[in-house]
MIVO-848575 format. One record per residue (C-alpha): residue number from 1; x, y, z. Coordinates in Angstrom, 1 decimal, padded with zeros to 4 digits. Last residue first. Layout:
BEGIN
{site NUM; {X; Y; Z}}
...
END
This chain:
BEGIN
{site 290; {-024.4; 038.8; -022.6}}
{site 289; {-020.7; 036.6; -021.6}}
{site 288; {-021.0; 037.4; -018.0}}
{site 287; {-024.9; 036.5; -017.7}}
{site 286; {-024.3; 033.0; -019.5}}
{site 285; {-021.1; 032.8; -016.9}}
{site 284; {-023.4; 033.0; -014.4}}
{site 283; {-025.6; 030.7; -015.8}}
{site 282; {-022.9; 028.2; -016.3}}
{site 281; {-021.8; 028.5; -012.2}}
{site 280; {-025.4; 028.1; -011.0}}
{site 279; {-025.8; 024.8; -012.9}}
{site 278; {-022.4; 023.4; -011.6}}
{site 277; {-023.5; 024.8; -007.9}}
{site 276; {-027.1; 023.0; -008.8}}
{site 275; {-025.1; 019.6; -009.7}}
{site 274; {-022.4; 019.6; -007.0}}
{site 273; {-025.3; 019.9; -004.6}}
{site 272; {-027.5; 017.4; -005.7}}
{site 271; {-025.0; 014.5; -006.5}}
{site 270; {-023.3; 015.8; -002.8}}
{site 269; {-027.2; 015.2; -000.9}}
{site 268; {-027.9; 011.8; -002.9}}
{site 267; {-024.4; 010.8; -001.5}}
{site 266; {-025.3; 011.8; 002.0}}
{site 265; {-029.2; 010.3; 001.6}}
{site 264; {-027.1; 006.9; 000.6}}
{site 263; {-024.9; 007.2; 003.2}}
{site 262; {-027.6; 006.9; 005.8}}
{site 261; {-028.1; 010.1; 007.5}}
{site 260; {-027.2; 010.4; 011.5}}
{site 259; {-029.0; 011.4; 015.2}}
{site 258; {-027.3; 009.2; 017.6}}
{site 257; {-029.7; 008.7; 020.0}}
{site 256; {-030.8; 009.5; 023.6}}
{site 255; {-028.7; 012.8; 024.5}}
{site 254; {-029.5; 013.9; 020.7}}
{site 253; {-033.1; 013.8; 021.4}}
{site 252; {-032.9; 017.5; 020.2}}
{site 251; {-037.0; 017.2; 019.0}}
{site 250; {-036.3; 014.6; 016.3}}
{site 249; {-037.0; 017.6; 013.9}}
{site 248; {-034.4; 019.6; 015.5}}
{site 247; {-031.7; 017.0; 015.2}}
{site 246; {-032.9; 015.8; 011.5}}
{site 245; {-032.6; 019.8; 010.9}}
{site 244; {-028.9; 019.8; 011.9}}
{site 243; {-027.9; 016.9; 010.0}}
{site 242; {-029.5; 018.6; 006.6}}
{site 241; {-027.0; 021.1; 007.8}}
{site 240; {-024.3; 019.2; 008.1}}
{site 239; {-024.7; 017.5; 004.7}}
{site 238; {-025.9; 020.8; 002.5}}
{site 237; {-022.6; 022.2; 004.0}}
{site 236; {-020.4; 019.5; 002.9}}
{site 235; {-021.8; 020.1; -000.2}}
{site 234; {-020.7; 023.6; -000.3}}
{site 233; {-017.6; 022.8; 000.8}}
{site 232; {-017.1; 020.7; -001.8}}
{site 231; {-018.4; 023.3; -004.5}}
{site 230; {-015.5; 025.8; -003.7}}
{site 229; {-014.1; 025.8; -007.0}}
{site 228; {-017.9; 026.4; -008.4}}
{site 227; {-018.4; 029.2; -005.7}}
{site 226; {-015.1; 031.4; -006.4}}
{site 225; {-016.6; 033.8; -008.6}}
{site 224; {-019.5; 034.3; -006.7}}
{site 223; {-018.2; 035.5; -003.5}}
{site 222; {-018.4; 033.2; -000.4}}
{site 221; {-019.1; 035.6; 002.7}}
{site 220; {-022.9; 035.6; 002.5}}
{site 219; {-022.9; 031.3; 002.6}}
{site 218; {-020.5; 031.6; 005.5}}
{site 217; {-022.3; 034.2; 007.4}}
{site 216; {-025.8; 031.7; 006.6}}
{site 215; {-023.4; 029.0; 008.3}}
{site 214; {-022.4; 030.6; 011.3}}
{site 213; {-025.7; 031.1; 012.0}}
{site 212; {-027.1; 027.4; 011.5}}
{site 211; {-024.1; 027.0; 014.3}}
{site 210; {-025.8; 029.7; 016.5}}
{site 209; {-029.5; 028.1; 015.9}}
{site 208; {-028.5; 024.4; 016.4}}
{site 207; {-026.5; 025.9; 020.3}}
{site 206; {-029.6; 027.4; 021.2}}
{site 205; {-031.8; 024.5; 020.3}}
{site 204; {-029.6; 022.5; 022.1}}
{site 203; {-030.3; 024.9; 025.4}}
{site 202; {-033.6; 025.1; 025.0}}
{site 201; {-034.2; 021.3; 024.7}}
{site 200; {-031.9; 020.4; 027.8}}
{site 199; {-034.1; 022.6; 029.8}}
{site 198; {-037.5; 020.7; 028.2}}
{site 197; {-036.0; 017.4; 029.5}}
{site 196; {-034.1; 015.4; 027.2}}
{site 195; {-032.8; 012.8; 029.6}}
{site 194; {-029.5; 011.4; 028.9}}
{site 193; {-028.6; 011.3; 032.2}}
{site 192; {-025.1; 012.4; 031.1}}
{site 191; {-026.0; 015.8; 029.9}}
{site 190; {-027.9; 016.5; 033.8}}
{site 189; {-024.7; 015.6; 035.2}}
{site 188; {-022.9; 018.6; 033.6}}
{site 187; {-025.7; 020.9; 034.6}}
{site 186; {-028.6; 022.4; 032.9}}
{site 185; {-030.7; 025.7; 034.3}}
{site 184; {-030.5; 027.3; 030.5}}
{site 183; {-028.3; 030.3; 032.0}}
{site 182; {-026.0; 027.5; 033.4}}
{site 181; {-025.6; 025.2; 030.8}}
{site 180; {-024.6; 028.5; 028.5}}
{site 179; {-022.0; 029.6; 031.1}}
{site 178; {-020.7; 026.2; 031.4}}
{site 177; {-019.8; 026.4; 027.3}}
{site 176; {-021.0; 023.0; 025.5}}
{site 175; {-018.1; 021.4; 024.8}}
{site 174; {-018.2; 018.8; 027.9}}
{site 173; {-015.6; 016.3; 027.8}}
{site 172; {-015.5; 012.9; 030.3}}
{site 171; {-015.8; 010.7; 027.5}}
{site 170; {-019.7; 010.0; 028.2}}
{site 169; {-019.9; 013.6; 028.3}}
{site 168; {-018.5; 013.7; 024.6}}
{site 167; {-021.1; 010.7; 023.6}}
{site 166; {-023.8; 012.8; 024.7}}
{site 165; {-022.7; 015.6; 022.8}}
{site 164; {-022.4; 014.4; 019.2}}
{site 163; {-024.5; 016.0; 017.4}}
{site 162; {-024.1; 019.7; 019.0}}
{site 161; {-020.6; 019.3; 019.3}}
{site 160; {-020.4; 017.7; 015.4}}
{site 159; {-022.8; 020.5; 014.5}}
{site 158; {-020.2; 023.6; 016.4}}
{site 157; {-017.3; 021.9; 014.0}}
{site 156; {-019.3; 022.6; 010.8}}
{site 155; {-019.9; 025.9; 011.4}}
{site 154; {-016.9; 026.9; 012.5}}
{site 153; {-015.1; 025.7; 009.7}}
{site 152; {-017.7; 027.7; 007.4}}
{site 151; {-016.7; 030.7; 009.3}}
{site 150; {-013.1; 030.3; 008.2}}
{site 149; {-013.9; 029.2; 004.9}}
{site 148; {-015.9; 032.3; 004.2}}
{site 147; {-013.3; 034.7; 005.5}}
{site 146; {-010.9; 033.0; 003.2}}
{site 145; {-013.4; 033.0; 000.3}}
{site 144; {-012.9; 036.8; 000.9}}
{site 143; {-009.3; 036.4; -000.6}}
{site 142; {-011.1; 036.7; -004.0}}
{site 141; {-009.7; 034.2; -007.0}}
{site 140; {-009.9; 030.9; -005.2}}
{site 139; {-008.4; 027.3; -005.4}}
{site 138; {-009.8; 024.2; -004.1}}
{site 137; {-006.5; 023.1; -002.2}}
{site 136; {-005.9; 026.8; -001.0}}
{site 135; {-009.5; 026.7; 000.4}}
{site 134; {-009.1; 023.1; 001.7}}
{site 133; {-006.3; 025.0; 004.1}}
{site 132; {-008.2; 027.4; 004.9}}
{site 131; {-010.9; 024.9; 006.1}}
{site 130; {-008.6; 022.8; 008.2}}
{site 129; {-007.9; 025.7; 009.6}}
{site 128; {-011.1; 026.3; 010.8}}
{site 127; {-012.0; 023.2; 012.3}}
{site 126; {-009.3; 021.9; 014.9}}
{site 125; {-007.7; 025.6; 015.4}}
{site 124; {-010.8; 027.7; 014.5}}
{site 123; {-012.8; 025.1; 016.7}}
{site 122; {-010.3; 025.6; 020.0}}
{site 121; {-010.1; 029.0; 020.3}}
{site 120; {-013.8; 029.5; 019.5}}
{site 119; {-014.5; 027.1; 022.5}}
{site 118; {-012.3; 029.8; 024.8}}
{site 117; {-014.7; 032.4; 023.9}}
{site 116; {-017.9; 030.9; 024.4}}
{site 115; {-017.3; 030.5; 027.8}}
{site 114; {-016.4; 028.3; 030.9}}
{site 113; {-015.0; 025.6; 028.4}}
{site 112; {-014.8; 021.9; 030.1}}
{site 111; {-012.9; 018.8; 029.8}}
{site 110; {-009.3; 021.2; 028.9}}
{site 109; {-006.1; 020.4; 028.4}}
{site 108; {-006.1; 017.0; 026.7}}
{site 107; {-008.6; 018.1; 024.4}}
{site 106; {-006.8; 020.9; 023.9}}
{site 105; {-003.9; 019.0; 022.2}}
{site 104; {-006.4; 018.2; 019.4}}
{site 103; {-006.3; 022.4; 018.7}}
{site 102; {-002.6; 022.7; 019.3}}
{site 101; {-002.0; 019.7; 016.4}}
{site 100; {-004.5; 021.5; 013.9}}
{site 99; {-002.4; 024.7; 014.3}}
{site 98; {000.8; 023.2; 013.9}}
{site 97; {-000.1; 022.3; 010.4}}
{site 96; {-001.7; 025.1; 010.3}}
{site 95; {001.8; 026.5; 010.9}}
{site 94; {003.4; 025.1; 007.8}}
{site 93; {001.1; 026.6; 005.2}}
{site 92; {-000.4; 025.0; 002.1}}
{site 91; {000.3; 026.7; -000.8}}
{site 90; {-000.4; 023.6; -003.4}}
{site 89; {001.2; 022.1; -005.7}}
{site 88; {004.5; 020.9; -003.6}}
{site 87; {002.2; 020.9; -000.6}}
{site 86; {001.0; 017.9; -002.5}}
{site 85; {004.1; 015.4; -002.5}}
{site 84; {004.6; 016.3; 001.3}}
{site 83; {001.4; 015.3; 001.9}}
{site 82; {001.8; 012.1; 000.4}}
{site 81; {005.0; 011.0; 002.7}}
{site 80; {003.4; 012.7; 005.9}}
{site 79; {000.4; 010.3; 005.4}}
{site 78; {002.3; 007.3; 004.9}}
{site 77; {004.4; 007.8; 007.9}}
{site 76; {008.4; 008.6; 007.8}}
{site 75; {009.2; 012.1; 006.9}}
{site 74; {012.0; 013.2; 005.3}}
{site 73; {012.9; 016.8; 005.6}}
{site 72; {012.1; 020.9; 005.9}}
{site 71; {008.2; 021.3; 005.0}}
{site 70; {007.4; 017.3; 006.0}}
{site 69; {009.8; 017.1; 008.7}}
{site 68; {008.4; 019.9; 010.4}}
{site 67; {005.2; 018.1; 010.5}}
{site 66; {006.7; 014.6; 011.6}}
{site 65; {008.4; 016.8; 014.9}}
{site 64; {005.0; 017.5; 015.6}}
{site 63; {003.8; 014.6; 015.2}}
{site 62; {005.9; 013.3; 017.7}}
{site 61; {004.6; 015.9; 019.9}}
{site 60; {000.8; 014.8; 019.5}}
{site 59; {002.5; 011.0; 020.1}}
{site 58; {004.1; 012.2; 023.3}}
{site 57; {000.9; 013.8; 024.6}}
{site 56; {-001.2; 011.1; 023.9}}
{site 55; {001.4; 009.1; 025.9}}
{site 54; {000.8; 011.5; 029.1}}
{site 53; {-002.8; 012.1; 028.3}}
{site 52; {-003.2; 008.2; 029.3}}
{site 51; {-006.7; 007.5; 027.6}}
{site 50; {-005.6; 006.7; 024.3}}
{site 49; {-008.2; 006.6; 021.8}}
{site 48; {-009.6; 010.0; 021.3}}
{site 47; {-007.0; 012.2; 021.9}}
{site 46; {-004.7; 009.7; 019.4}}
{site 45; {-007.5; 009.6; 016.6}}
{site 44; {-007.7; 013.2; 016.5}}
{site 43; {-004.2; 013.5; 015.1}}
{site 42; {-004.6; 010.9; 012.8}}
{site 41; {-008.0; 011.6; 011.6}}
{site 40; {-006.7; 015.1; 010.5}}
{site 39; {-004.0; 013.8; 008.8}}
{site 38; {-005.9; 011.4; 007.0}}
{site 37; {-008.4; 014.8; 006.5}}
{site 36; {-005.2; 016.3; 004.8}}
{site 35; {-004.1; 013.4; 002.7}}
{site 34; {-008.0; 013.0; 001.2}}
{site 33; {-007.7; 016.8; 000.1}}
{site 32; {-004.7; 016.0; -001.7}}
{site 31; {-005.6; 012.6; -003.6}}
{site 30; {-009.4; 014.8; -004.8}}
{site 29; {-007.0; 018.0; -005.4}}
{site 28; {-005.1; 016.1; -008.1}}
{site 27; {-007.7; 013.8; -009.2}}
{site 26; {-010.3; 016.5; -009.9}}
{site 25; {-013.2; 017.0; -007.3}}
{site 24; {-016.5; 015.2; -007.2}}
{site 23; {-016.0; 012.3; -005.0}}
{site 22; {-014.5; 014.5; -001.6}}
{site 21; {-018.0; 015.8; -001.1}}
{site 20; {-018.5; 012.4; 000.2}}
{site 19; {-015.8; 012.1; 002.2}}
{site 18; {-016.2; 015.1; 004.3}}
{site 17; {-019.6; 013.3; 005.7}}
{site 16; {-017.6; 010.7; 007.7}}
{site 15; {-017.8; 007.4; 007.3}}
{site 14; {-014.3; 007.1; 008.6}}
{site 13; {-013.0; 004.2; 007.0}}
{site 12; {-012.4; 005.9; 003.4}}
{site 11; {-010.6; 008.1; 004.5}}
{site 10; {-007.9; 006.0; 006.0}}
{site 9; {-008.1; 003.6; 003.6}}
{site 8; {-007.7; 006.7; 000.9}}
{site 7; {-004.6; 008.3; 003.3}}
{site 6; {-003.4; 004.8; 002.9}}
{site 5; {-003.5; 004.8; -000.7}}
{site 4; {-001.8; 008.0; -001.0}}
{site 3; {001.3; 006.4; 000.9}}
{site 2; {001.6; 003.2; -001.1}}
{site 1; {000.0; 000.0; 000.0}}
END
């Protein structure tokens, strides 16, 4: 198995949302793409697996040094090999890199966020820089679709708290801010009881309704000339989002179940986007060319 097809297995294994938007890009940015989120799965993988922060620790660090050797050396796991092949192509910046590594680190930091604030810190680090980065990948014209990507990020990494908070408490990590489980009369205990009392409602609903926020800034942000190249994160977008309205129409039961779309609504979800944003793109240009 050669480096890029590890990064695919890794990918590939996943299930995760990202990998269906991954389908409709060109080869090139398709294999580099894939590298990045194997990267991504890497890093997280250790906070979530090992339990002895000490060794998690250690193997966050090592990755550190594999980072450096990447941009200034020979690296030595699969993922660092293909990634080093496409920052060649693409300007993809050393101290994300970094960035990505402080964010999972945080998660052996912190269990709780008092505020707001300090959970911003820690999804622009393990969210939106990952997004830059797939910017540069995608290619854009306007430095705007920065600002887009960034909120975008933010977006997407306030559904997967939102989605996946029981299983977070279970962990021992609470994302929701305390100040926020405070004003809506909910404690710490009261998330791992798993009961979805009418507190627990207002407070999910408040957190659906900030990260359906940060998507509409997204959507306003993106400029028009850079929507077609940005078309996967566009359909990654129609995927989260269709994943926050199954949480709100199952009445934030998401301390009870799972809340999830089969892959086949997913794909059926990417087909549809990537077609109307192809659509879109060709009247544009119909209007341009007038």
């Amino acid at each position: 198995m050669n480096p890029q097809e590890y990064c695919q297995n890794k990918a590939a294994k996943s299930g995760s949302s990202f990998y269906y938007s991954f389908r409709f890009l060109p080869e090139k940015q398709r294999d580099a793409i894939i590298a990045l989120y194997a990267f991504c799965r890497e890093v997280d993988d250790i906070v979530d697996e090992i339990a002895d922060h000490a060794i998690a620790q250690t193997k966050l660090n090592w990755w550190r040094e594999e980072v450096q050797k990447i941009f200034h050396g020979t690296p030595s796991h699969p993922v660092a090999i293909a990634l080093q092949e496409h920052i060649k192509h693409f300007n993809l910046a050393e101290e994300y890199f970094v960035e990505i590594i402080d964010g999972m680190a945080m998660d052996l930091e912190f269990d709780v966020y008092p505020t707001f604030k300090e959970l911003q810190l820690y999804c622009y680090r393990v969210a939106s820089v990952v997004g830059l980065l797939s910017v540069e990948i995608f290619g854009y014209k306007n430095r705007q679709t920065l600002k887009y990507a960034h909120e975008l990020g933010m977006a997407f990494q306030l559904t997967n708290i939102t989605r996946d908070v029981y299983e977070d408490v279970q962990r021992g990590r609470v994302y929701l801010p305390q100040d926020e489980l405070a004003r809506f009369n909910v404690t710490n205990d009261d998330l791992l009881a798993g009961k979805t009392t009418e507190n627990v409602v207002n407070l999910l609903k408040f957190q659906v309704d900030r990260a359906q926020s940060h998507y509409q800034k997204a959507y306003e942000l993106l400029p028009v000339e850079d929507r077609l190249s940005q078309r996967t994160g566009l359909i990654m977008a129609e995927i989260y989002q269709a994943t926050l309205n199954e949480i709100e129409r199952d009445g934030y039961r998401v301390l009870e179940h799972r809340v999830k779309l089969t892959p086949l609504r997913k794909l059926w979800l990417a087909w549809k986007t990537a077609r109307r944003e192809k659509r879109l793109a060709k009247t544009l240009q119909t209007q341009v060319n007038a």
